[in-house]
py3Dmol code that shows the C-alpha trace and the ligand (Angstrom):
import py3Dmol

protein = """\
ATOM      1  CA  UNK A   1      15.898   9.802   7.222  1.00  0.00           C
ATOM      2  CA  UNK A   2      12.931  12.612   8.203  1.00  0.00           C
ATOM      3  CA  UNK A   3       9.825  11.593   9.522  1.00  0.00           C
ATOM      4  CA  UNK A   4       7.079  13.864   9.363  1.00  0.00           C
ATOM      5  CA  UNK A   5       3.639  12.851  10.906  1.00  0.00           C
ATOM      6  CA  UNK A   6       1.163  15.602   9.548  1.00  0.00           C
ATOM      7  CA  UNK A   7       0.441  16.443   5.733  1.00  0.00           C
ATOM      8  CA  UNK A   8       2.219  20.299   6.166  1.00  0.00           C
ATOM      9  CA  UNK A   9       5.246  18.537   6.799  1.00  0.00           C
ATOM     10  CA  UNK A  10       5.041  15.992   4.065  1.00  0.00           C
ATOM     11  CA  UNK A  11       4.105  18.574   1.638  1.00  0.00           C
ATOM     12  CA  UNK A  12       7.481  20.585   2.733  1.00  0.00           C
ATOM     13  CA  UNK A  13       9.803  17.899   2.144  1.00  0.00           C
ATOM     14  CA  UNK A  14       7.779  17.043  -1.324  1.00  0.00           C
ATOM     15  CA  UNK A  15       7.911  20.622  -2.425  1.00  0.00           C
ATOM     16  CA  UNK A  16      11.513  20.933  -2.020  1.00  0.00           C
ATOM     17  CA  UNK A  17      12.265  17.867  -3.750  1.00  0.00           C
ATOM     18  CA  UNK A  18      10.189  18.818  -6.684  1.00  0.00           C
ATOM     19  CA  UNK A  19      11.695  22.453  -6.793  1.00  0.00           C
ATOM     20  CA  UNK A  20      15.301  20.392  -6.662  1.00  0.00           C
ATOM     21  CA  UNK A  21      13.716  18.304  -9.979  1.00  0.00           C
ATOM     22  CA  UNK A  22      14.287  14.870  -7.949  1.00  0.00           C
ATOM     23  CA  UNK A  23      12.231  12.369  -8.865  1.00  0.00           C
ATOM     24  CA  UNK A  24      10.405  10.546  -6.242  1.00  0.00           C
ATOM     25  CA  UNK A  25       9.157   6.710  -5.392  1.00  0.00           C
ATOM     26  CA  UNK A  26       6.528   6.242  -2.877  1.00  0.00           C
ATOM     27  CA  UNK A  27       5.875   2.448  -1.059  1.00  0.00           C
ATOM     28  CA  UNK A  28       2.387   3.003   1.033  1.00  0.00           C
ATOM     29  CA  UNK A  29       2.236   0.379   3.936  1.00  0.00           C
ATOM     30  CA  UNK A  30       0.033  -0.348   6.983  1.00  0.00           C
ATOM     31  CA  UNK A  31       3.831  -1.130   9.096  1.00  0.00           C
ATOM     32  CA  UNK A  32       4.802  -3.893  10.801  1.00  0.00           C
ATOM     33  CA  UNK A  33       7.605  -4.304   7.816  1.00  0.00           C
ATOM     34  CA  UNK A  34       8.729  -7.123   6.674  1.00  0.00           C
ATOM     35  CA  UNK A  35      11.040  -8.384   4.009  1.00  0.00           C
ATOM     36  CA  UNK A  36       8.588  -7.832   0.932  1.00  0.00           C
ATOM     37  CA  UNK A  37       8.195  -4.382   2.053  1.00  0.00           C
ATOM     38  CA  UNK A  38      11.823  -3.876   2.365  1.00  0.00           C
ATOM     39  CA  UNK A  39      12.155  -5.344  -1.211  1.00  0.00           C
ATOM     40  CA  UNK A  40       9.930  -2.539  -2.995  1.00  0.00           C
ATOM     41  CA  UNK A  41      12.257   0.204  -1.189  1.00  0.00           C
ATOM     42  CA  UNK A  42      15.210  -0.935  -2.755  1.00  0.00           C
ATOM     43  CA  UNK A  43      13.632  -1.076  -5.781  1.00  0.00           C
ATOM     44  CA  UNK A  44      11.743   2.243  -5.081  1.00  0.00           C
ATOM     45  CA  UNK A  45      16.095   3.717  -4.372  1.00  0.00           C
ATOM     46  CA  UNK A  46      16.454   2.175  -7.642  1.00  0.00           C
ATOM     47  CA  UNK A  47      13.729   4.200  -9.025  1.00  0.00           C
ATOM     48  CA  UNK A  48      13.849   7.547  -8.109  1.00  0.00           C
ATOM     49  CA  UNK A  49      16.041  10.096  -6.585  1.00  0.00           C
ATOM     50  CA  UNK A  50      14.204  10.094  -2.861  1.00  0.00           C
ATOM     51  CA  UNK A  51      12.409   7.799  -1.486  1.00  0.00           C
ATOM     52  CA  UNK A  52       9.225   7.971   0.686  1.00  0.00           C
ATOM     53  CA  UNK A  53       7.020   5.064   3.012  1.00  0.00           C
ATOM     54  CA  UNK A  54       3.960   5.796   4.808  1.00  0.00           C
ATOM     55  CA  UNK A  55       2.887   3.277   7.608  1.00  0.00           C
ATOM     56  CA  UNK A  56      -0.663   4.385   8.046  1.00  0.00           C
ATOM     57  CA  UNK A  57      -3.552   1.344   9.335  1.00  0.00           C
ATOM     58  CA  UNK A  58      -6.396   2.516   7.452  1.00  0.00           C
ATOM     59  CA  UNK A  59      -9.917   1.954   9.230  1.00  0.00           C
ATOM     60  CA  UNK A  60     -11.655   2.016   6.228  1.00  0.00           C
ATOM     61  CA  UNK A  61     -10.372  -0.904   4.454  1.00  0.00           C
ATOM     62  CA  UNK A  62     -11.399  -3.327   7.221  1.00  0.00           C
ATOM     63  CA  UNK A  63     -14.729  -5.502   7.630  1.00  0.00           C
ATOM     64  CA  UNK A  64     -16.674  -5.469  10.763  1.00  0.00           C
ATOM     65  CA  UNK A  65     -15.679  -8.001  13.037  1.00  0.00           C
ATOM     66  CA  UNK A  66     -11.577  -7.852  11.170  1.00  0.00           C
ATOM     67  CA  UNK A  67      -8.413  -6.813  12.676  1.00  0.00           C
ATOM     68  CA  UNK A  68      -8.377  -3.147  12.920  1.00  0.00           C
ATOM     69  CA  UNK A  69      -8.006  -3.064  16.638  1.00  0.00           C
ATOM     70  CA  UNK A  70      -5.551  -5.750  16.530  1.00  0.00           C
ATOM     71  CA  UNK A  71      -3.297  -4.776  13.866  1.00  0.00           C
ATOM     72  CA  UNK A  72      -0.058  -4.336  15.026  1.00  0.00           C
ATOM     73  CA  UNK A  73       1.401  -1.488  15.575  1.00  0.00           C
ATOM     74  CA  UNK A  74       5.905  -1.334  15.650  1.00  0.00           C
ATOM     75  CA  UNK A  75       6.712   2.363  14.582  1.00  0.00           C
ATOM     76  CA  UNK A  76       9.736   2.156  16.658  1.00  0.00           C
ATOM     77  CA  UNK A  77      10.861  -1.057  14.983  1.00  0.00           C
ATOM     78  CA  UNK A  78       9.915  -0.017  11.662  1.00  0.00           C
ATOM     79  CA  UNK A  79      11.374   3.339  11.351  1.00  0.00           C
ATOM     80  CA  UNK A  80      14.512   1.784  12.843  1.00  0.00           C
ATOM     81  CA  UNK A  81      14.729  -0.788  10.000  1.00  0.00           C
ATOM     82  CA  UNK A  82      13.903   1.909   7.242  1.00  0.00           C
ATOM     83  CA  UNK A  83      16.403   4.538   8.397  1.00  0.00           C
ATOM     84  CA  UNK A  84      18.628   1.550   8.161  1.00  0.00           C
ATOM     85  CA  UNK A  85      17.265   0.981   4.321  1.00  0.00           C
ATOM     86  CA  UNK A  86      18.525   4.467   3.107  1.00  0.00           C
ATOM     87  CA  UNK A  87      14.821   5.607   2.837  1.00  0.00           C
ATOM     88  CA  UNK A  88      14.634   9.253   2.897  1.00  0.00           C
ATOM     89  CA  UNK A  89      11.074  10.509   4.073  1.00  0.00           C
ATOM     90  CA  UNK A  90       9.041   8.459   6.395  1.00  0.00           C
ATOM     91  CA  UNK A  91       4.865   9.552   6.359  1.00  0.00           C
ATOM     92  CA  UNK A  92       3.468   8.522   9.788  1.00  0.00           C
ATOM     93  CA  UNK A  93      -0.036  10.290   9.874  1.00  0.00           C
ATOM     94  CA  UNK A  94      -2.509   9.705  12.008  1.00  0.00           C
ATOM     95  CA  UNK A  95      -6.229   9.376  11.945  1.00  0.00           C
ATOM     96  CA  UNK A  96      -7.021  13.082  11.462  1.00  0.00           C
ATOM     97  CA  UNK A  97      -4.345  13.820   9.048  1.00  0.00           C
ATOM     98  CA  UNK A  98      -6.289  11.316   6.578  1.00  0.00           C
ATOM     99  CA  UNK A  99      -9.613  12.304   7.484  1.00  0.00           C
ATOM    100  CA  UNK A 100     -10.372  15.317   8.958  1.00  0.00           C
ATOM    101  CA  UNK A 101     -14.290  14.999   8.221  1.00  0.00           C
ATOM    102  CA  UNK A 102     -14.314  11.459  10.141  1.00  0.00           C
ATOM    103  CA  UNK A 103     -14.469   8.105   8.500  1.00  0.00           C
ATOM    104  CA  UNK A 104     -18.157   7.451   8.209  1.00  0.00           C
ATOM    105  CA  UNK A 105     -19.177  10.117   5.683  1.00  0.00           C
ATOM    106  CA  UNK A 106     -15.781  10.257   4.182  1.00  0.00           C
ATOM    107  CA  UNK A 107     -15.736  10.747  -0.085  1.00  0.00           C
ATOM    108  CA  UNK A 108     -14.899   7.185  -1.236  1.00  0.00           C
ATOM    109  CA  UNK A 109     -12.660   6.066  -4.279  1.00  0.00           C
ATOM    110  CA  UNK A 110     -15.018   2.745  -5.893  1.00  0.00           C
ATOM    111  CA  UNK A 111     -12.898   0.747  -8.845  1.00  0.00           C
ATOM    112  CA  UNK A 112     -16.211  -1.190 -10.235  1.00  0.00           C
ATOM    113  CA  UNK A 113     -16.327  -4.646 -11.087  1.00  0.00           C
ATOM    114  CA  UNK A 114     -12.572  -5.310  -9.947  1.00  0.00           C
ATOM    115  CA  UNK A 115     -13.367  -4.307  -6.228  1.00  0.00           C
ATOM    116  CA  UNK A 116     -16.473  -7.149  -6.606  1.00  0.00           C
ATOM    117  CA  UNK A 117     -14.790  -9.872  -7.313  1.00  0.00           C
ATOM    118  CA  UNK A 118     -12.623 -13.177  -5.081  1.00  0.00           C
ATOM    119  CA  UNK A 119     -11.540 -11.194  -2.317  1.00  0.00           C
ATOM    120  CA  UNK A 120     -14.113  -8.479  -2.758  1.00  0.00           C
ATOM    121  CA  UNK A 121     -17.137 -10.566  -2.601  1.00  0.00           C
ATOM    122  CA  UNK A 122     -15.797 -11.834   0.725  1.00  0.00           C
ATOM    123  CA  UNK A 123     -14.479  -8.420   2.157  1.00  0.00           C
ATOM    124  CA  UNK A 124     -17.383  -5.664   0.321  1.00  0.00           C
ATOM    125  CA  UNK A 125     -15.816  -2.724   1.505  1.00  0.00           C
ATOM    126  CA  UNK A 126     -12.112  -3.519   1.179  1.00  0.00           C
ATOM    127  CA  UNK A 127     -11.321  -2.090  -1.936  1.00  0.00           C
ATOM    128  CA  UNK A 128     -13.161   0.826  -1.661  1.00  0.00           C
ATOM    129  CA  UNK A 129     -11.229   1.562   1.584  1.00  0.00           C
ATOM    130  CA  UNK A 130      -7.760   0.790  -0.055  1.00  0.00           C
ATOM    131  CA  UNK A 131      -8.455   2.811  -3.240  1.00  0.00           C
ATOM    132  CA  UNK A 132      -9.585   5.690  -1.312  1.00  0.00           C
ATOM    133  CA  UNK A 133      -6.345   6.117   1.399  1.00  0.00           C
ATOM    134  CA  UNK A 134      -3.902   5.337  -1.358  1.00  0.00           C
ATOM    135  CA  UNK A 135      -5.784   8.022  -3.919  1.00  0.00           C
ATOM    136  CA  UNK A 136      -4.875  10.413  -0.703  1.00  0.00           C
ATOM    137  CA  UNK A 137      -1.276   9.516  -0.059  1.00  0.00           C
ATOM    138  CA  UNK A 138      -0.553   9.588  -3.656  1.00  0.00           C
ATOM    139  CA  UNK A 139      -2.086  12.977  -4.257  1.00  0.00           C
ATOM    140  CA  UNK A 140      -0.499  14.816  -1.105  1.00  0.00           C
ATOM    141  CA  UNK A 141       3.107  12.254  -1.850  1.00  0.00           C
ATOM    142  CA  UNK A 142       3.006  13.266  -5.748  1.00  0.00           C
ATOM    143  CA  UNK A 143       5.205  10.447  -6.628  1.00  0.00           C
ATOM    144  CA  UNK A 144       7.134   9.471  -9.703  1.00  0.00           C
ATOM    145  CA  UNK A 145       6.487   5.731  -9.018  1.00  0.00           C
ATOM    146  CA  UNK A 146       4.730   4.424  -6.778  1.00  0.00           C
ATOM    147  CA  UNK A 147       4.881   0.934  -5.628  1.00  0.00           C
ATOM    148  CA  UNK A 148       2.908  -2.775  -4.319  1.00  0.00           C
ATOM    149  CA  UNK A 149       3.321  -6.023  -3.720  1.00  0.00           C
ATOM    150  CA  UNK A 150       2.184  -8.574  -5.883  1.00  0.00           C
ATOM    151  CA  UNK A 151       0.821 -10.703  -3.299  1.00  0.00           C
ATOM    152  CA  UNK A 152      -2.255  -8.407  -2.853  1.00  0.00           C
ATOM    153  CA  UNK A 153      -2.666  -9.015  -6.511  1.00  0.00           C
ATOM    154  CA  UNK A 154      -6.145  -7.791  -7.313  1.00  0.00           C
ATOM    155  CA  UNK A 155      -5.095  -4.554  -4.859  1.00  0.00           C
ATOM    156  CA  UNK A 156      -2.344  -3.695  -7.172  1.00  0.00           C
ATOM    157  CA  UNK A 157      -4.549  -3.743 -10.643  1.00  0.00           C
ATOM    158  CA  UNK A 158      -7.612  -2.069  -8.278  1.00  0.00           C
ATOM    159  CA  UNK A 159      -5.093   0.482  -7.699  1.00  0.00           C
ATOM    160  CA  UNK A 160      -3.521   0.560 -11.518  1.00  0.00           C
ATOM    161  CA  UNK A 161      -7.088   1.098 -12.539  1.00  0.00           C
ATOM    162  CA  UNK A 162      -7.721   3.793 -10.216  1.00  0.00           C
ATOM    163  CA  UNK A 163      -5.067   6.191 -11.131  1.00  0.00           C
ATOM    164  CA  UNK A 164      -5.466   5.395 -14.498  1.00  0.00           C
ATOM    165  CA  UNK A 165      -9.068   6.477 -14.157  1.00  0.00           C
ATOM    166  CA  UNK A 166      -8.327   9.338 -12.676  1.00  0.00           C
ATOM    167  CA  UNK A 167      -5.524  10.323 -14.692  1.00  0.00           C
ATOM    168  CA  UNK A 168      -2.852  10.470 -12.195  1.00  0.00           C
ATOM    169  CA  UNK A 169       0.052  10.962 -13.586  1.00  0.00           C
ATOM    170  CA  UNK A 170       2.287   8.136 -11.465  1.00  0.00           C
ATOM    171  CA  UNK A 171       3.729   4.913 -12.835  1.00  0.00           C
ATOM    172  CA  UNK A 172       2.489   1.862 -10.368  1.00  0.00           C
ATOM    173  CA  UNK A 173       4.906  -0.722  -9.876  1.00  0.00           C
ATOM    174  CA  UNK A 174       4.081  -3.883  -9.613  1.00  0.00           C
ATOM    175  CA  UNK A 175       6.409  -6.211  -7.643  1.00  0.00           C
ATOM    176  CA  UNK A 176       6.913  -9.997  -7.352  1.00  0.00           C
ATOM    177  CA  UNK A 177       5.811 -11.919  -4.236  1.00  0.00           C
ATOM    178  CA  UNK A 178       8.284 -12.496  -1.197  1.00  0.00           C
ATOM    179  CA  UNK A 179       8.392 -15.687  -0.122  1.00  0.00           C
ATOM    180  CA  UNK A 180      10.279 -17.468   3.424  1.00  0.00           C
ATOM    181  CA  UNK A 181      12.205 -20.462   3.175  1.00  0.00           C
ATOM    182  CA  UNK A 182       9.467 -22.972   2.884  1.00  0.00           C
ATOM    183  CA  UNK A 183       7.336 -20.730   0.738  1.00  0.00           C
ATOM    184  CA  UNK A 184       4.560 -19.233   2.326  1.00  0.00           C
ATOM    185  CA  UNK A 185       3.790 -15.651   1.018  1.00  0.00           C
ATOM    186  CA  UNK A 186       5.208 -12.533   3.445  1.00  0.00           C
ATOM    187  CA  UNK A 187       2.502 -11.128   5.269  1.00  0.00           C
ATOM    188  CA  UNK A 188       2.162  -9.109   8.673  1.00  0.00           C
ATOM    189  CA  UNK A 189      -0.798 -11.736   8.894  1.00  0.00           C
ATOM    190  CA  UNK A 190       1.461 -14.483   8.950  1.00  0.00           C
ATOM    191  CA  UNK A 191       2.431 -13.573  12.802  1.00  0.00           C
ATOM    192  CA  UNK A 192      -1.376 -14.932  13.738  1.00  0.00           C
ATOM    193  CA  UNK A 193      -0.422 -18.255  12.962  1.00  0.00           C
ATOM    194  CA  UNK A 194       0.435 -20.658  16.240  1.00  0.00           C
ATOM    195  CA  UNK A 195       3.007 -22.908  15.427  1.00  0.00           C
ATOM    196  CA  UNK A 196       1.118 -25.775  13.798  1.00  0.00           C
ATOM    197  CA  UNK A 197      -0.428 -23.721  11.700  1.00  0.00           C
ATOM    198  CA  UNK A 198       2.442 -21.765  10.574  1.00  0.00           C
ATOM    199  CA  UNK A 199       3.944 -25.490   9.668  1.00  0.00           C
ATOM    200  CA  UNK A 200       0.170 -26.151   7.205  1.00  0.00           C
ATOM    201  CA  UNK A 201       0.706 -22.527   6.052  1.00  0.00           C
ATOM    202  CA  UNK A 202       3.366 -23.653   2.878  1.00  0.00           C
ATOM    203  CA  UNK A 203       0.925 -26.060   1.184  1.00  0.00           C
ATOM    204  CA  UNK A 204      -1.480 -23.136  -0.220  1.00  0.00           C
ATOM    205  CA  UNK A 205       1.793 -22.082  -2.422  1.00  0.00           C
ATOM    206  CA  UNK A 206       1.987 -25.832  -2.987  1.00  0.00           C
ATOM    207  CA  UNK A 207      -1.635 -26.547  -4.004  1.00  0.00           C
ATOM    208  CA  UNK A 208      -1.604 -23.103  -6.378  1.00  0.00           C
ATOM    209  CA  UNK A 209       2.218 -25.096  -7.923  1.00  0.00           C
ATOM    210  CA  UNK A 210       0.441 -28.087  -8.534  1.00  0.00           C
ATOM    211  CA  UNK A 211      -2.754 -26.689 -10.119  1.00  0.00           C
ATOM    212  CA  UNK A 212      -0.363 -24.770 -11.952  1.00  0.00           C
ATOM    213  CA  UNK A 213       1.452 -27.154 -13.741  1.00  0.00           C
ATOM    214  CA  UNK A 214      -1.745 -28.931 -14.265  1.00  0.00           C
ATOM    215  CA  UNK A 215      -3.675 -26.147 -16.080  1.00  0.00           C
ATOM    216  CA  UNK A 216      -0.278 -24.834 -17.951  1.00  0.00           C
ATOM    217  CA  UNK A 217      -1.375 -28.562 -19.592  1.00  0.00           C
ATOM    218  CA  UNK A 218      -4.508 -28.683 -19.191  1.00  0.00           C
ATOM    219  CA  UNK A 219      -5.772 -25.079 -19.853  1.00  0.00           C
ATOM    220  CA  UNK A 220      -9.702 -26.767 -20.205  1.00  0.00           C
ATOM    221  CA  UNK A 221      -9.749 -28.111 -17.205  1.00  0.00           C
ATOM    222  CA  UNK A 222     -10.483 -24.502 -15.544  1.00  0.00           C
ATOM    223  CA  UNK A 223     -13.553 -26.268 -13.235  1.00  0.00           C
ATOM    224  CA  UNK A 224     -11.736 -29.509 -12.060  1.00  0.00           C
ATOM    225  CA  UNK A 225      -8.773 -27.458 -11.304  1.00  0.00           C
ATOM    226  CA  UNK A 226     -10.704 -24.693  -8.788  1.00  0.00           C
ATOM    227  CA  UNK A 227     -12.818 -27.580  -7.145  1.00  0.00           C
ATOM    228  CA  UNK A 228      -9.787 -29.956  -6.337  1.00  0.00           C
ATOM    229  CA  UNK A 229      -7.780 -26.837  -5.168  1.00  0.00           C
ATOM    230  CA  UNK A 230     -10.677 -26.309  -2.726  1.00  0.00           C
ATOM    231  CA  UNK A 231     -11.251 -29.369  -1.696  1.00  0.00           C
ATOM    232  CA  UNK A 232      -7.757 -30.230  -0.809  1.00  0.00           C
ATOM    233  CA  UNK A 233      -7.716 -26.937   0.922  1.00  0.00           C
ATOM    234  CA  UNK A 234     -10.795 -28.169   2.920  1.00  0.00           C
ATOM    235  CA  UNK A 235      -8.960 -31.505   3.696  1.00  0.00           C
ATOM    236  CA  UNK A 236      -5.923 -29.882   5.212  1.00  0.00           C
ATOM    237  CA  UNK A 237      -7.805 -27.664   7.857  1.00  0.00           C
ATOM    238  CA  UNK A 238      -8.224 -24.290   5.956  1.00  0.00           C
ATOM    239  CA  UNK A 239     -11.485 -22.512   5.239  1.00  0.00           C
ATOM    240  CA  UNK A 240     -10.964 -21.441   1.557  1.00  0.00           C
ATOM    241  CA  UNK A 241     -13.090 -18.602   0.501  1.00  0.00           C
ATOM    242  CA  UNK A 242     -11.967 -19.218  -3.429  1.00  0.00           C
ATOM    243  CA  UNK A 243      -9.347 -20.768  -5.567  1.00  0.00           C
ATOM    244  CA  UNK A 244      -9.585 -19.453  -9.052  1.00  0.00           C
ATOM    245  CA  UNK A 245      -8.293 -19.118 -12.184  1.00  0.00           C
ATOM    246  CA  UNK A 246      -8.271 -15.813 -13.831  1.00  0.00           C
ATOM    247  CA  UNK A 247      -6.937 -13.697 -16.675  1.00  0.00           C
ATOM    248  CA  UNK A 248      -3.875 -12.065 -15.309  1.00  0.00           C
ATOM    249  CA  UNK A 249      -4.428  -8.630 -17.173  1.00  0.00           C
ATOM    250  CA  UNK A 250      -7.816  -7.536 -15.345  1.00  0.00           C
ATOM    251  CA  UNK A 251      -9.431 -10.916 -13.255  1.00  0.00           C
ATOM    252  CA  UNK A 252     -11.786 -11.715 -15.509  1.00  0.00           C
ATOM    253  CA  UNK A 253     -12.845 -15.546 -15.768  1.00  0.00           C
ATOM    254  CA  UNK A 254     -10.612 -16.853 -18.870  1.00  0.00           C
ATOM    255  CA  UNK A 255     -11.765 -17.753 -22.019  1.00  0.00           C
ATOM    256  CA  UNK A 256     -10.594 -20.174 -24.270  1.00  0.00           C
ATOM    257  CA  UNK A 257      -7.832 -18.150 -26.276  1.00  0.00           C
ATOM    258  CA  UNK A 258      -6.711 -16.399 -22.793  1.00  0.00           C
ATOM    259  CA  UNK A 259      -3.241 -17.527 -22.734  1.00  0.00           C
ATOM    260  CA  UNK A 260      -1.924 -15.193 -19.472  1.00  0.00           C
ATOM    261  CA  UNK A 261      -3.745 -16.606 -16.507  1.00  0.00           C
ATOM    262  CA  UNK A 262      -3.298 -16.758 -12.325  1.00  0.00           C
ATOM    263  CA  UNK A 263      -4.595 -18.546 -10.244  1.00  0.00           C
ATOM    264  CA  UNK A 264      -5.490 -16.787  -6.746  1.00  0.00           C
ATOM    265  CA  UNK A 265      -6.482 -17.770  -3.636  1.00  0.00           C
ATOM    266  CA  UNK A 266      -7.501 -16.798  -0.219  1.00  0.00           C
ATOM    267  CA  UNK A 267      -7.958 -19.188   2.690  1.00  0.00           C
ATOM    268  CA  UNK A 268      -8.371 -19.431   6.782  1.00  0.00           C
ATOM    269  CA  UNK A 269      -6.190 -20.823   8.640  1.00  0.00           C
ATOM    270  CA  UNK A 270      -7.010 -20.578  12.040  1.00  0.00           C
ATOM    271  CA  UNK A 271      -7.253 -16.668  12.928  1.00  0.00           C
ATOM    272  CA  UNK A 272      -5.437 -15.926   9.998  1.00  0.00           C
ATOM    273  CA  UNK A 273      -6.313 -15.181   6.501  1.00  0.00           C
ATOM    274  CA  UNK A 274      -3.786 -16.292   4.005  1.00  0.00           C
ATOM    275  CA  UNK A 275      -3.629 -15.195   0.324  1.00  0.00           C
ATOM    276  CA  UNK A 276      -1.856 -16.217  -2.327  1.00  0.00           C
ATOM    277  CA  UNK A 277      -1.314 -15.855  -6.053  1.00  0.00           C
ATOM    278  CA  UNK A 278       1.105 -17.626  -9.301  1.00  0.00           C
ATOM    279  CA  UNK A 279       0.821 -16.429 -12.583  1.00  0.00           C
ATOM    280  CA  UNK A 280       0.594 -19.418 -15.470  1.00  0.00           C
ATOM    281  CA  UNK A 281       1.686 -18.722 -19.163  1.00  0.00           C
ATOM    282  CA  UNK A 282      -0.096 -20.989 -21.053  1.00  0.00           C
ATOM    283  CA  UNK A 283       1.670 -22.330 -24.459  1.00  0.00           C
ATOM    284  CA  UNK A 284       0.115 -20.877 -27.679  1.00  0.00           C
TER     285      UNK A 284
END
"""
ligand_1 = """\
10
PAF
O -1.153 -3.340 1.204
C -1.270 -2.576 2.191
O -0.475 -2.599 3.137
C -2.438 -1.611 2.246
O -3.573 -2.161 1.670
C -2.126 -0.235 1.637
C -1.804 -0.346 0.153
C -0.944 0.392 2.360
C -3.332 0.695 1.787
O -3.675 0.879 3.118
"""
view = py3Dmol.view(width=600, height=400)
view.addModel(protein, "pdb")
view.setStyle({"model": 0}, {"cartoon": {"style": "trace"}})
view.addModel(ligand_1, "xyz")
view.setStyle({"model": 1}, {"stick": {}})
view.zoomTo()
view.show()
């Protein structure tokens, strides 16, 4: 494995590759791996030819007030673990690399609508800030594939929309959650929970099984099923900021003939802030 830490030296590796015809599968990550990242490199191996992570935290995609300063940083530990994954190029830029002109007047990527919505109405700049570093990484990376987890599920279709808006030519790969033993969602979040929270964690995946096996039979009972979800999210010591049910192809609210749906939610649990996502087919 090469790491490079400036864009010359990504662009070097890249150009080779493409003058050798390899195809190439990028996985764009903020570090602090874990298994879900680990899980879209092998499929990214699986993909294409070579194989290329970037662990960049990117400023821009946090709130005032949200973990920026805090995020954890474990190069060491993570370039150890992805050597030992068979990736091939590892993209460790830093600030400057990204953006030379400084963050605050910095050209912005803006998905409409998408970026607005559940998580975006709680976190307004969030999307904006993840559209615009990946719309970076991918253009300097020029990947085949490129690929995201499917817990961040309204980043991956923000993301889908933006490079289909802008006509990139890159297929984005969409990739099932990763779940531990007692099924709370992967997340380099997860590591704020103390121990009794990290015990309450499990029943958000449980409350988003329940309500969906209720609305796979109940498909009109949309409002009951988003109230009770928060309530008993309220009950157990979270602060929910939504649980909703939407279409799965684009977030929208569902209408009656909608028959692919998700329900999504994002919740506090003590310094932490937990999402989560199932999909629901609903019986035609
Ligand atoms: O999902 C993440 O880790 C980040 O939002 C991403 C896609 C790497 C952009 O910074």
């Amino acid at each position: 494995m090469e790491t490079v830490f400036d864009l010359a030296g990504l662009h070097r590796v890249v150009n080779q590759w493409k003058r050798e015809g390899a195809s190439i599968a990028f996985v764009p990550t903020m570090g602090n791996l874990h298994k879900g990242h680990f899980s879209l490199l092998e499929r990214a191996t699986e993909l294409a030819d070579k194989t290329v992570v970037s662990i960049f935290v990117n400023p821009i995609q946090f709130g005032k007030g949200e973990d920026y300063e805090s995020y954890p940083s474990t190069l060491e530990k993570d370039s150890a673990g992805l050597a030992d994954n068979n990736l091939d190029l590892l993209f460790a830029p830093d600030l400057k690399q990204l953006y030379p002109g400084g963050v605050d007047t910095d050209t912005r990527v803006f998905v409409p609508e998408l970026s607005n919505i559940l998580c975006g109405r709680f976190r307004p700049e969030h999307f904006s800030g993840v559209a615009t570093v990946v719309t970076k990484l991918l253009i300097n990376t020029q990947p085949d594939f490129a690929l995201f987890g499917e817990k961040d599920f309204q980043q991956l279709l923000v993301i889908k929309r933006a490079v289909s808006d802008l006509c990139m030519p890159i297929e984005i790969v969409g990739m099932p959650v990763i779940r531990e033993e007692d099924g709370l969602a992967m997340s380099s979040r997860n590591a704020y929970l103390n121990m009794t929270e990290r015990k309450q964690a499990p029943l958000i995946y449980q409350l988003l099984q329940s309500a969906a096996q209720r609305l796979r039979h109940s498909p009109d009972q949309i409002p009951a099923i988003e109230a009770e979800g928060m309530k008993a999210l309220e009950t157990n010591g979270f602060r929910p900021e939504y649980f909703s049910v939407r279409r799965t192809d684009d977030l929208a609210e569902p209408k009656a003939q909608d028959l692919r749906l998700s329900i999504l939610t994002a919740a506090w649990l003590g310094s932490a802030r937990l999402i989560d996502n199932v999909k629901v087919l609903i019986d035609s």
